[in-house]
C-alpha beads as a LAMMPS data file, in Angstrom:
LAMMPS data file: protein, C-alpha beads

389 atoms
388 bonds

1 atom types
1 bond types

-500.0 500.0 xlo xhi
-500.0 500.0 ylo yhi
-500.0 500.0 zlo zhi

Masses

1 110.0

Atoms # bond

1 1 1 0.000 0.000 0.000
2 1 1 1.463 3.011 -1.375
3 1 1 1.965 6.074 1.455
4 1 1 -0.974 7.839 -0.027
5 1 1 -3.272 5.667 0.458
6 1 1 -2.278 4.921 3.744
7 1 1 -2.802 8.971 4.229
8 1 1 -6.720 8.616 2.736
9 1 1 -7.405 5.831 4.933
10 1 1 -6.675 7.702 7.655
11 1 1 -8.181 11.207 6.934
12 1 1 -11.241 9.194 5.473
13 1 1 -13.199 11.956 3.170
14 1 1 -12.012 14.667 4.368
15 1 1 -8.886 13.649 1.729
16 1 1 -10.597 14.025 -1.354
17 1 1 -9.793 17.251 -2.368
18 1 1 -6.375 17.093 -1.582
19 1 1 -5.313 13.828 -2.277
20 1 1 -8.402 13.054 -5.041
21 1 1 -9.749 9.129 -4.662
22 1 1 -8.115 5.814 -5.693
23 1 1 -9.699 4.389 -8.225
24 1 1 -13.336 3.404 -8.586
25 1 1 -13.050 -0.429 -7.736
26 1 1 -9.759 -0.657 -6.827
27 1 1 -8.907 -2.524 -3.656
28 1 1 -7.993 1.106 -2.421
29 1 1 -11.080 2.398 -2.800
30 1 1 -12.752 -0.605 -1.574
31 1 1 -11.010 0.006 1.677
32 1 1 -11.558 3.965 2.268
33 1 1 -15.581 3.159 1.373
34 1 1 -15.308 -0.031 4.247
35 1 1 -13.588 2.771 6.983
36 1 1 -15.356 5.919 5.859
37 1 1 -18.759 3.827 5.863
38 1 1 -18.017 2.968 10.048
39 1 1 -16.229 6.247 10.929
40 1 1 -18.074 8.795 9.371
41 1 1 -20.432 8.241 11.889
42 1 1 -18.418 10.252 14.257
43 1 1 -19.310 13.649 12.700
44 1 1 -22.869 13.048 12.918
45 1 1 -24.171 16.176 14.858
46 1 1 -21.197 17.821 14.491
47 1 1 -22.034 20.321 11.435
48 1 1 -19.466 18.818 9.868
49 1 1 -19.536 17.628 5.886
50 1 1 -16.587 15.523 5.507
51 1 1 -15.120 15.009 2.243
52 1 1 -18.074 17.380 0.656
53 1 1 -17.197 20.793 -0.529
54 1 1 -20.088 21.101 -2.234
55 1 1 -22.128 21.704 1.101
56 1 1 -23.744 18.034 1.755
57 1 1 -24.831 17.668 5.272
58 1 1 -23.016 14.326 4.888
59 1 1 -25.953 13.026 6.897
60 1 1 -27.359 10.376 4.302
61 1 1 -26.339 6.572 4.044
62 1 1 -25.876 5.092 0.640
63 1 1 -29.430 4.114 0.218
64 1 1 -30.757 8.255 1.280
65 1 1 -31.489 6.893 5.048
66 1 1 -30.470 9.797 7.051
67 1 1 -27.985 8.733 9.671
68 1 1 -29.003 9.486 13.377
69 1 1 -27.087 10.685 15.839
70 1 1 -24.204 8.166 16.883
71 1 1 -26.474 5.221 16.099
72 1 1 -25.714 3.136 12.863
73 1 1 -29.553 1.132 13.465
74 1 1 -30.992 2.963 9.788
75 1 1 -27.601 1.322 8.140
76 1 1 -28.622 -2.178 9.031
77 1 1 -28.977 -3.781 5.663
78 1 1 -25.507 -2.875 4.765
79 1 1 -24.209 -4.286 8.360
80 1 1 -23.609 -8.136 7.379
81 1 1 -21.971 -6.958 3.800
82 1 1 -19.704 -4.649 4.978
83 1 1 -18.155 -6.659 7.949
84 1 1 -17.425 -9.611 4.935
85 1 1 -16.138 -6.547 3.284
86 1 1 -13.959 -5.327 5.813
87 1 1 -12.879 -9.393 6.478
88 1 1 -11.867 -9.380 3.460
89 1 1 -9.550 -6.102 3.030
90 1 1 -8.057 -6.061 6.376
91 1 1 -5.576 -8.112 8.170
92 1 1 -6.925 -9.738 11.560
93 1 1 -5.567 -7.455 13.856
94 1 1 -7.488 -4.816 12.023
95 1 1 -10.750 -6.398 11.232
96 1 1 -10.515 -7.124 15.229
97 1 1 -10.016 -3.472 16.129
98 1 1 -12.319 -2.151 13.740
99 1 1 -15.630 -4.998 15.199
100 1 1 -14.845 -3.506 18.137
101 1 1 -15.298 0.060 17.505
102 1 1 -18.311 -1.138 15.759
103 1 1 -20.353 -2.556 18.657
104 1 1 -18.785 -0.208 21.629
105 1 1 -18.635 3.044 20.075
106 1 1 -21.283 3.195 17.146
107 1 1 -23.696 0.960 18.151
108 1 1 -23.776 -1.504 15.281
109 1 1 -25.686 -4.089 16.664
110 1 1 -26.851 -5.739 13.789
111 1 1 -23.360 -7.268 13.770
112 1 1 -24.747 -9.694 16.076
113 1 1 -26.470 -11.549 14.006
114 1 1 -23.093 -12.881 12.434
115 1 1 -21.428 -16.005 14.858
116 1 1 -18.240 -15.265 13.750
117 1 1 -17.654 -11.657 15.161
118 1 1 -17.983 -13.033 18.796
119 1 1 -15.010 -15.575 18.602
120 1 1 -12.981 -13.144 16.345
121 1 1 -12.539 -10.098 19.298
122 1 1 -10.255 -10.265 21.877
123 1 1 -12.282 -10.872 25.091
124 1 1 -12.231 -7.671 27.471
125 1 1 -14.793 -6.239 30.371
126 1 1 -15.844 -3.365 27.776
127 1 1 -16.983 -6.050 25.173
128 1 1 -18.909 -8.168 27.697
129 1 1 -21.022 -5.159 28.811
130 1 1 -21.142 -4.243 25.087
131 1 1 -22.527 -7.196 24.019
132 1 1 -24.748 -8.227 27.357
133 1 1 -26.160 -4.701 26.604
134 1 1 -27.185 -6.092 23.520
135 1 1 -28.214 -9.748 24.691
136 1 1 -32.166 -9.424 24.438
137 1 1 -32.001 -8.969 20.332
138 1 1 -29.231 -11.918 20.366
139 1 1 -30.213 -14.797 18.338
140 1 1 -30.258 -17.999 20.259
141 1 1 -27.186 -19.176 18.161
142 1 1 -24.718 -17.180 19.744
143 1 1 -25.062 -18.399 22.707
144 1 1 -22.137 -20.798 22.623
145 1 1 -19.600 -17.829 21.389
146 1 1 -21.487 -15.635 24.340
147 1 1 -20.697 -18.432 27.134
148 1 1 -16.985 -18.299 25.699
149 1 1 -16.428 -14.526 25.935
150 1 1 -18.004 -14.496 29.357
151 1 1 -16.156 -17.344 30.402
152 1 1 -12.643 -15.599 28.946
153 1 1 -13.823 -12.377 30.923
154 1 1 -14.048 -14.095 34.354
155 1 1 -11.123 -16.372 34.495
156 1 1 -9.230 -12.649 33.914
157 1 1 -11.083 -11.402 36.199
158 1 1 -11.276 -13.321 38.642
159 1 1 -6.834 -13.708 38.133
160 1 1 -6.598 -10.469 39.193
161 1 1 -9.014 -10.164 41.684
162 1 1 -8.998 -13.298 43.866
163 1 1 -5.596 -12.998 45.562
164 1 1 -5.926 -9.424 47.144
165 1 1 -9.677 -10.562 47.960
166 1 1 -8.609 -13.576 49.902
167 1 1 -5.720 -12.066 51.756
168 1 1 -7.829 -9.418 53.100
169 1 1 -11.164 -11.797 53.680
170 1 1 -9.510 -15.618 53.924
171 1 1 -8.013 -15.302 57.576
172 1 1 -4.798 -14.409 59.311
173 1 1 -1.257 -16.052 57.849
174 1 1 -0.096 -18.405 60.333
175 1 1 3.590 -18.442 60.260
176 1 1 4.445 -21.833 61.552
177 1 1 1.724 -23.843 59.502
178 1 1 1.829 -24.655 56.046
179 1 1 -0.806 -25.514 53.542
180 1 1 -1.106 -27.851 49.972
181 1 1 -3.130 -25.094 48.550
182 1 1 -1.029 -22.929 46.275
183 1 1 -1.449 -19.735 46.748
184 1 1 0.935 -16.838 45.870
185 1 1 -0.322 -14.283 48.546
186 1 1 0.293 -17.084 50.810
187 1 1 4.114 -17.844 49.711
188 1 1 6.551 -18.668 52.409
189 1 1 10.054 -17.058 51.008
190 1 1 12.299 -18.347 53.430
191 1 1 10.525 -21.762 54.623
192 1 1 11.012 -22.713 50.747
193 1 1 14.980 -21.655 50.848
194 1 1 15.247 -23.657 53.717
195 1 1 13.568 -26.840 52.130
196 1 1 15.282 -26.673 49.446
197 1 1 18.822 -26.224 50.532
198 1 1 19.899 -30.171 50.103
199 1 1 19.352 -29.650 46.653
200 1 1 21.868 -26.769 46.198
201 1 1 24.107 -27.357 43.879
202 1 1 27.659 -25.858 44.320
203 1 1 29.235 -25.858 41.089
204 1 1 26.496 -24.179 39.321
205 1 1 25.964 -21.737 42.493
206 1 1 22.315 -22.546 41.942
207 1 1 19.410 -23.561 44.365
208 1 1 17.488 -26.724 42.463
209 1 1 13.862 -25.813 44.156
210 1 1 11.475 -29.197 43.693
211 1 1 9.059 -27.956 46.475
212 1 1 7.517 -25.015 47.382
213 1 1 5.777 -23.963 50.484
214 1 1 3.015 -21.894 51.465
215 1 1 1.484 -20.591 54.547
216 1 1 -1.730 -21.715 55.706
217 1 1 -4.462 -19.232 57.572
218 1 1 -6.778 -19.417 60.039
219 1 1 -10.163 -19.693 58.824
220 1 1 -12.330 -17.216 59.768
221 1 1 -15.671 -18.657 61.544
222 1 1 -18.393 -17.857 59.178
223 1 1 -20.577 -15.211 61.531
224 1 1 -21.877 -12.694 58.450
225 1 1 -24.052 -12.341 55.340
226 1 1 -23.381 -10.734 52.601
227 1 1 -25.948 -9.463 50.060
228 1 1 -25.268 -8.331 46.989
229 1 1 -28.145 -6.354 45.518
230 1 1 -26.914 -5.602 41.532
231 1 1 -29.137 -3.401 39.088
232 1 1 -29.037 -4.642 36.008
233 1 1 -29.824 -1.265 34.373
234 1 1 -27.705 -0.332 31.560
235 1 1 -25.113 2.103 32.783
236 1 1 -24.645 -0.812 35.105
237 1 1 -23.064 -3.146 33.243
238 1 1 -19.632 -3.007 34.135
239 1 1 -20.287 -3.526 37.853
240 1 1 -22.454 -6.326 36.823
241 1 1 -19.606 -8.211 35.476
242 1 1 -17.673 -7.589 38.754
243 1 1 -20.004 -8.098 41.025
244 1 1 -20.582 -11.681 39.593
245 1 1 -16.675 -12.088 39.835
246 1 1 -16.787 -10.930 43.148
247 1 1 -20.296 -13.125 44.522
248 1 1 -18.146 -16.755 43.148
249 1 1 -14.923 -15.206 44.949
250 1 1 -17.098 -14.753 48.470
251 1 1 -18.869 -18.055 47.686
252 1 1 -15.578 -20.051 47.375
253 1 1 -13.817 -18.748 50.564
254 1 1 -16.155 -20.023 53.382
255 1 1 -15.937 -17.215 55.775
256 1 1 -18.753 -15.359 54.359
257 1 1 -22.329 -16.659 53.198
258 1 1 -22.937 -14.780 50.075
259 1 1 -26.407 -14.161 48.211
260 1 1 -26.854 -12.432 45.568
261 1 1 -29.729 -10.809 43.870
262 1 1 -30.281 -9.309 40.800
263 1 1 -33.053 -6.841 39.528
264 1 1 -34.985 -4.353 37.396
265 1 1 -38.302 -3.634 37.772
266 1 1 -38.642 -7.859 39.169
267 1 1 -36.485 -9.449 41.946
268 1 1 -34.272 -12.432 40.986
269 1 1 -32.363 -14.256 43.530
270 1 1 -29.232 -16.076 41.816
271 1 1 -27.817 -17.129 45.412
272 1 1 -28.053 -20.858 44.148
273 1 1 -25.544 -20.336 41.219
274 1 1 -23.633 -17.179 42.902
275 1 1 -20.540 -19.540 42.886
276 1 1 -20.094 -19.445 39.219
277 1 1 -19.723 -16.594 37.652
278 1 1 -20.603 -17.586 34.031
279 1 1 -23.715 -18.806 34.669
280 1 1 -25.092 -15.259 36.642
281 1 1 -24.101 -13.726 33.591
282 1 1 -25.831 -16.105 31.315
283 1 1 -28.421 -15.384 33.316
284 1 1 -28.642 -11.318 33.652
285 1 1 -30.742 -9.184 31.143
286 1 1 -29.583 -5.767 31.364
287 1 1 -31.980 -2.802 30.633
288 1 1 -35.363 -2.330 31.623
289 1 1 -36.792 -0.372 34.676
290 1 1 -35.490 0.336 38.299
291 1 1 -36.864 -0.343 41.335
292 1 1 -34.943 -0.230 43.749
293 1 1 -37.379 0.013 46.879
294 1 1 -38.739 -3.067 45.695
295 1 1 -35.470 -5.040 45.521
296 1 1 -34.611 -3.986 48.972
297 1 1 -38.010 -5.095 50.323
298 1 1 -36.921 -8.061 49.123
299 1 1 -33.864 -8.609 50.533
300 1 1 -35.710 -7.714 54.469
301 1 1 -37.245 -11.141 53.634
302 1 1 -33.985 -12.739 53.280
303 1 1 -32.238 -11.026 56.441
304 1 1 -32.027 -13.507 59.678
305 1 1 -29.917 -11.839 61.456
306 1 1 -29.363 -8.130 61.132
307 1 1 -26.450 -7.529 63.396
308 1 1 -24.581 -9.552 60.960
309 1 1 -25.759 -9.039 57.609
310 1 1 -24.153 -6.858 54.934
311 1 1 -25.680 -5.474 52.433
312 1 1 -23.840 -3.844 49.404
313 1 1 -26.326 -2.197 46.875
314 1 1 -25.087 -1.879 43.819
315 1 1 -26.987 0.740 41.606
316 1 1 -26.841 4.300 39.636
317 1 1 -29.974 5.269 42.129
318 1 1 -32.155 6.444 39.477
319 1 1 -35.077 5.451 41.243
320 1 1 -37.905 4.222 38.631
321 1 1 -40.471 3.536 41.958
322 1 1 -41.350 5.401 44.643
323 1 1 -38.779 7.512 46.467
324 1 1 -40.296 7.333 49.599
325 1 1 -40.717 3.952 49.759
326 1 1 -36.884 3.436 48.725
327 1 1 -35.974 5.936 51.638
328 1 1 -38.304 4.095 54.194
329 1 1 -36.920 0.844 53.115
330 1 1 -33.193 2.253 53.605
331 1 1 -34.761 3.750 56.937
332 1 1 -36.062 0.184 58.011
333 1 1 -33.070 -1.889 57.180
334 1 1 -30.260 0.508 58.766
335 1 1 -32.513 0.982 62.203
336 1 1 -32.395 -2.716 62.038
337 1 1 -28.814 -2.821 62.253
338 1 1 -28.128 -3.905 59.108
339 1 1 -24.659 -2.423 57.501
340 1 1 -25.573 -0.703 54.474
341 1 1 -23.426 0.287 51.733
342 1 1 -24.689 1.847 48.301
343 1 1 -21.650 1.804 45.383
344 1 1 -22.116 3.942 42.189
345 1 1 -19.576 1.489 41.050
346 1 1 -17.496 -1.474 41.699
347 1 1 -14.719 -2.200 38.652
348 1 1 -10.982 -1.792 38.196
349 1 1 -11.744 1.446 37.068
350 1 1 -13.290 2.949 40.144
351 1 1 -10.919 5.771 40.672
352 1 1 -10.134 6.477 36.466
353 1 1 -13.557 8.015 35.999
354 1 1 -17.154 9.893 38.233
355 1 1 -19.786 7.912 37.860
356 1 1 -22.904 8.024 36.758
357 1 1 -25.601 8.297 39.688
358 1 1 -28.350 10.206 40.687
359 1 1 -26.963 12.321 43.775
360 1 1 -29.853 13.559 45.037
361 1 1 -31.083 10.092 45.896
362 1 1 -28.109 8.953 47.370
363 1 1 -27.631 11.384 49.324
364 1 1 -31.423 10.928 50.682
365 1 1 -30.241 7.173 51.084
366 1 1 -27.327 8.627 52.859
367 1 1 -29.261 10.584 55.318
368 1 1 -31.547 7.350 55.825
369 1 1 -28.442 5.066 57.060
370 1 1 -26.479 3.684 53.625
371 1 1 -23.098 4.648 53.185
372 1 1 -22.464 5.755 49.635
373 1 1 -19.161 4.936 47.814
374 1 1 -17.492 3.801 44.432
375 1 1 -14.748 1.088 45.093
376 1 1 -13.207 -1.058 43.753
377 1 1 -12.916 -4.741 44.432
378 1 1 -10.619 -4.585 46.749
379 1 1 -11.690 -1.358 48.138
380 1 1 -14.538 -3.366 48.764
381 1 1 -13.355 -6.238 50.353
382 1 1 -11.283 -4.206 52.755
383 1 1 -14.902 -1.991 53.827
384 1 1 -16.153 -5.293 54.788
385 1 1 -13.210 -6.513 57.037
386 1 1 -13.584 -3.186 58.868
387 1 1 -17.171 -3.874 59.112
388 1 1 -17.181 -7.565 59.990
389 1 1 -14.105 -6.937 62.770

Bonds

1 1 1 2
2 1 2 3
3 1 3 4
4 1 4 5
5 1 5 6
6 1 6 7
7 1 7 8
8 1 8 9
9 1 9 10
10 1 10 11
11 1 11 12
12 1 12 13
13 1 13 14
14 1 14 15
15 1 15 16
16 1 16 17
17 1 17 18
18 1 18 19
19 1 19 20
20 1 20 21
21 1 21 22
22 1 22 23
23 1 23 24
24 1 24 25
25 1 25 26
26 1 26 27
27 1 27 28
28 1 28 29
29 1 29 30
30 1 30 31
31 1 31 32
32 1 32 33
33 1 33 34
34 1 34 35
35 1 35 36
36 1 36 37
37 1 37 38
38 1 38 39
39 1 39 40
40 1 40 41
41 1 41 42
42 1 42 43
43 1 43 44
44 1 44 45
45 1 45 46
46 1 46 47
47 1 47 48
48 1 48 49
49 1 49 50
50 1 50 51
51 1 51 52
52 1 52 53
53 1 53 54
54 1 54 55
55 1 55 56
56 1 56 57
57 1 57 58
58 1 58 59
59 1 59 60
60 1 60 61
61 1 61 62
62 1 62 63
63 1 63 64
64 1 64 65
65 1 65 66
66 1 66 67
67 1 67 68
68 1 68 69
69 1 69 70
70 1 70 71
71 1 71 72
72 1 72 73
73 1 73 74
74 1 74 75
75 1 75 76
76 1 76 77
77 1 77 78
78 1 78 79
79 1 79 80
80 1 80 81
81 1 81 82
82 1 82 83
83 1 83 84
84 1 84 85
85 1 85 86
86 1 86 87
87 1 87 88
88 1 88 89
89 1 89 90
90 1 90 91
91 1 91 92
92 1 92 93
93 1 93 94
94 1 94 95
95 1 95 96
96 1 96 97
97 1 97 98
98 1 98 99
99 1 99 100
100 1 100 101
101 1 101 102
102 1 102 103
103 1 103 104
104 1 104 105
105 1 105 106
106 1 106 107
107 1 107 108
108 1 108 109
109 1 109 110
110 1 110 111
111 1 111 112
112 1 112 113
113 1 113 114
114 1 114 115
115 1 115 116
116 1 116 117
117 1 117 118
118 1 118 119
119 1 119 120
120 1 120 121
121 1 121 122
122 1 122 123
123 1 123 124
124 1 124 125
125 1 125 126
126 1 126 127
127 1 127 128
128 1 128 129
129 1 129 130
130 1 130 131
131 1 131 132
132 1 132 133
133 1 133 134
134 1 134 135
135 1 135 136
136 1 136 137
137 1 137 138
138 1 138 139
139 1 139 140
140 1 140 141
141 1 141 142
142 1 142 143
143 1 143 144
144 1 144 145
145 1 145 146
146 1 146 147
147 1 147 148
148 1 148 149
149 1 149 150
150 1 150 151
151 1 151 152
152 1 152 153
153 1 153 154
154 1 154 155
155 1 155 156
156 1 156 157
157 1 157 158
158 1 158 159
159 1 159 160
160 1 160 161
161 1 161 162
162 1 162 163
163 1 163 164
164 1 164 165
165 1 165 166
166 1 166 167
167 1 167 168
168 1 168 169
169 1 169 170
170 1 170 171
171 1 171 172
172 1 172 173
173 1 173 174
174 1 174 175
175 1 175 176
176 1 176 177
177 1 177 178
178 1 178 179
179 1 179 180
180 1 180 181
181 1 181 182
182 1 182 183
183 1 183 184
184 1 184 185
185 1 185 186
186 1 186 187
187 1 187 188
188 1 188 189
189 1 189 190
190 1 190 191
191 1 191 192
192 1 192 193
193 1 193 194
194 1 194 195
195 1 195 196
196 1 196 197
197 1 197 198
198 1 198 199
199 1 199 200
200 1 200 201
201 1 201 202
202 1 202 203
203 1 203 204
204 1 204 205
205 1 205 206
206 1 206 207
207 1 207 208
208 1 208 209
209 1 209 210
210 1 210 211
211 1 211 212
212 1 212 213
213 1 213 214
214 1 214 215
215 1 215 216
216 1 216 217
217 1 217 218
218 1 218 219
219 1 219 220
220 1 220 221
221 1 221 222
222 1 222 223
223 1 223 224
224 1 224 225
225 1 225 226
226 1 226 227
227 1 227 228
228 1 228 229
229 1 229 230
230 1 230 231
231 1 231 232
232 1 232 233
233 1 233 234
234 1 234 235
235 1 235 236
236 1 236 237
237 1 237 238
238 1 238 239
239 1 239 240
240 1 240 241
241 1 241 242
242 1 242 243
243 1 243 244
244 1 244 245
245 1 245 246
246 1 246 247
247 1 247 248
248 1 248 249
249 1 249 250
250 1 250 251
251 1 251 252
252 1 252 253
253 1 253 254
254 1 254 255
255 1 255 256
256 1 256 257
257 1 257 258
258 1 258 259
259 1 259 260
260 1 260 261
261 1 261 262
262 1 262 263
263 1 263 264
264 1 264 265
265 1 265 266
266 1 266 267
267 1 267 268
268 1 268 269
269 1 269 270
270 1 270 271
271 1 271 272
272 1 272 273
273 1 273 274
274 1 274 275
275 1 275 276
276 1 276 277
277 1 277 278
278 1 278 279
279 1 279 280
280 1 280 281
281 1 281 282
282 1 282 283
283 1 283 284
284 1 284 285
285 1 285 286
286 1 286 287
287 1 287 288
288 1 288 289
289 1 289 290
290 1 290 291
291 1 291 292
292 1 292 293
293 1 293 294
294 1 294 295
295 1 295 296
296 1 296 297
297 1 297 298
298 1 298 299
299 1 299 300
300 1 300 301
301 1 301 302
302 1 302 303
303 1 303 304
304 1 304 305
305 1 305 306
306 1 306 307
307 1 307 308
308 1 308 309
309 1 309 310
310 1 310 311
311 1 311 312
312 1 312 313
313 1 313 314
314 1 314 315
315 1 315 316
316 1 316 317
317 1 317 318
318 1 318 319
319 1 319 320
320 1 320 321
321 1 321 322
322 1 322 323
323 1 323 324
324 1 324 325
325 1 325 326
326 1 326 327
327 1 327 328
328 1 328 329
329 1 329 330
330 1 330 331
331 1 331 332
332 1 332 333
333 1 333 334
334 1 334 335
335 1 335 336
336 1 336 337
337 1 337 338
338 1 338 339
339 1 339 340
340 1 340 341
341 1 341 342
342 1 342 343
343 1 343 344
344 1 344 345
345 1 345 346
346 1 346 347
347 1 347 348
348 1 348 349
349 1 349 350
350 1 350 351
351 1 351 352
352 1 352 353
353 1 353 354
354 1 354 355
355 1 355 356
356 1 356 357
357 1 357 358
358 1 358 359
359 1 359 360
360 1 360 361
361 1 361 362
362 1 362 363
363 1 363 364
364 1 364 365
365 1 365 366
366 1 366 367
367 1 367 368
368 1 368 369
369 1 369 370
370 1 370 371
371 1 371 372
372 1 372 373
373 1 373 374
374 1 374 375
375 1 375 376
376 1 376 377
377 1 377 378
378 1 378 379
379 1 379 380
380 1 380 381
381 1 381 382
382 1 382 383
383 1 383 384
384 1 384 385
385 1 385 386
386 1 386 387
387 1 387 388
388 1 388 389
C-alpha cells in the first residue's frame, strides 16, 4: 500500500480534495468506502460535511437513510456486507479493532447476528457489557460464542481479583503452619529456601527448588451475610460483570455466606448459582426499569440476622419507583442494624472516571443510614473486614 493511500485511509473523506480518490473499484477504494462507511459516523451532529465541498450535510447513508445521531440502526442492511467486506480487506488485527469500535462506540448491533464476530474479538470487560447490553435482540445461536467470551472475561477477572480478595477476607497467615493449597499471597520465602537447601548445587551456584511452600491461615468462623443487591440497568453493566466475579470469589472462601440478587423492575435471587460466575451472567438481562425500593423489600425477607448481615447495593440510584418507599426501606433496614453500603460502582476502574448516579437520591439514602461509595474490588473487600471486625 502506497503512502498515499495509507494517508486517505486515515483522513477518510475529508482527503478528497487534496489527495483526489483511488480508483473506482480498486482494492484502495474498496477500503476507504469499508472505513469511511463505520467512521463517518463520528461527525454526525457535528455540522461537519466531511469530504463534501459542495455543502452536503453528509448526513445520508448510501441508500438516502439519514444517519441518526451516533447510532448506525438505519444502516442495518448494509451491516452483514460490509463486515465480509472489511474481512476481506483487512488483516486480523485490524478487522478485530475495527468490530470492536463497531459494537462499543457506534452501536452496530446488527453485527450480532453474524457467529463469527464473537469468537474473532479479543475478550475484554468493555466487550462483555457491550454485548450483554445487547443480549435481548441476540439470536439464540450465539449463545455458545457468548458463554466463551463471558467465560474468557471471568477467568481474567477473577486472576486479578482473587488474591488481594482472599488475603484481606480468607483469615490471618499463620507463620508456623503450612498448607497444599497454592497460593501466591500465601508464599513462604524463606521456609522454601530452607527446604530446598539439600538440593543446592555448588558448582552451578544454583538452588534446584522441587518444592515449594506456602502458609496456611486461620479460617475465619463464618458469623456474616453478605448481600449483593446488583441493578441490572444499563449504565450498570460493568459492575455487573464484577459483582458476579466478586459473589463466586465470596462463595468459594467459606468465611462469608454470600447471596446475591439481581433486579430491574422484578427481583431475581441467583444465590443458588452465585458460585459461578458464568452462569449469573448467562443469566442477567440488562436494561429495563429500576426499582430499587422493591429489591430492597426483598432482601428484608432474606435477612435472619441483622447484626450480621451486609448489604452492598449496587446501583446508579435512578429510582424508577417510589422515592419514599426506597428511603423508608433504607430507613427500616439501617434501624435494624443492618450495615448498608450503596456503590455507584465497583470495577478496576473505580478511581479512572465519576460515575454516573443520581446524587440527590443517594444522598437521601445517605441521610436514611447507607453509606455511599465507588470502590473497587478490593476497596470493597477491605470496607467489609472493617465492618465484619
Amino acid at each position: 500500500m502506497s503512502e498515499l493511500d495509507r494517508w486517505r485511509l486515515v483522513l477518510g473523506s475529508f482527503s478528497r480534495d487534496e489527495l483526489g480518490e483511488a480508483d473506482e473499484g480498486s482494492e484502495e477504494a474498496r477500503r476507504a468506502e469499508a472505513l469511511d462507511y463505520l467512521y463517518r459516523r463520528a461527525y454526525v451532529g457535528r455540522d461537519v460535511a466531511p469530504g463534501d465541498s459542495n455543502g452536503d450535510d453528509g448526513g445520508d447513508d448510501e441508500d438516502g437513510t439519514e444517519i441518526g445521531p451516533g447510532s448506525l440502526e438505519r444502516s442495518a442492511p448494509h451491516a452483514v456486507v460490509w463486515l465480509g467486506e472489511v474481512r476481506e480487506l483487512f488483516p486480523e488485527s485490524v478487522t478485530e479493532v475495527v468490530t470492536a469500535h463497531a459494537l462499543e462506540k457506534f452501536g452496530l448491533t446488527d453485527l450480532m447476528t453474524d457467529p463469527d464476530v464473537l469468537d474473532s474479538l479479543s475478550p475484554s470487560t468493555e466487550l462483555l457489557a457491550t454485548v450483554l447490553g445487547l443480549r435481548r435482540a441476540m439470536p439464540v445461536g450465539l449463545e455458545g460464542s457468548l458463554r466463551r467470551l463471558i467465560r474468557a472475561v471471568v477467568d481474567d477477572l477473577r486472576k486479578r481479583l482473587e488474591a488481594d480478595v482472599r488475603r484481606v477476607l480468607g483469615g490471618t497467615r499463620r507463620r508456623f503452619a503450612h498448607s497444599p493449597i497454592p497460593i501466591a499471597a500465601n508464599f513462604d520465602v524463606a521456609g522454601t529456601i530452607a527446604a530446598n537447601l539439600k538440593n543446592y548445587d555448588p558448582t552451578r551456584r544454583q538452588l534446584i527448588v522441587d518444592q515449594l511452600k506456602f502458609f496456611d491461615r486461620n479460617t475465619r468462623h463464618i458469623e456474616w451475610d453478605v448481600i449483593l443487591c446488583v441493578d441490572q440497568s444499563g449504565s450498570m453493566a460493568d459492575s455487573v460483570i464484577h459483582s458476579a466475579v466478586m459473589a463466586g470469589i465470596f462463595a468459594g472462601l467459606g468465611t462469608v455466606r454470600c447471596k446475591l440478587v439481581v433486579f430491574d423492575t422484578a427481583v431475581v435471587d441467583l444465590t443458588p448459582i452465585a458460585d459461578d460466575p458464568v452462569e449469573v451472567l448467562m443469566t442477567t438481562q440488562l436494561g429495563g426499569g429500576t426499582d430499587i425500593g422493591g429489591a430492597l423489600a426483598y432482601c428484608s425477607t432474606i435477612i435472619a440476622n441483622p447484626a450480621n448481615t451486609v448489604l452492598v447495593l449496587l446501583t446508579d440510584f435512578c429510582e424508577g419507583g417510589s422515592p419514599r418507599q426506597l428511603v423508608r426501606e433504607t430507613r427500616e433496614l439501617a434501624e435494624a442494624g443492618v450495615q448498608l453500603l450503596g456503590l455507584a460502582s465497583l470495577t478496576l476502574k473505580s478511581g479512572a472516571t465519576q460515575p454516573f448516579y443520581n446524587r440527590a437520591m443517594a444522598e437521601q439514602m445517605a441521610d436514611a443510614g447507607m453509606q455511599i461509595a465507588a470502590l473497587d474490588p478490593k476497596g470493597l473487600a477491605d470496607w467489609l473486614v472493617g465492618v465484619m471486625s
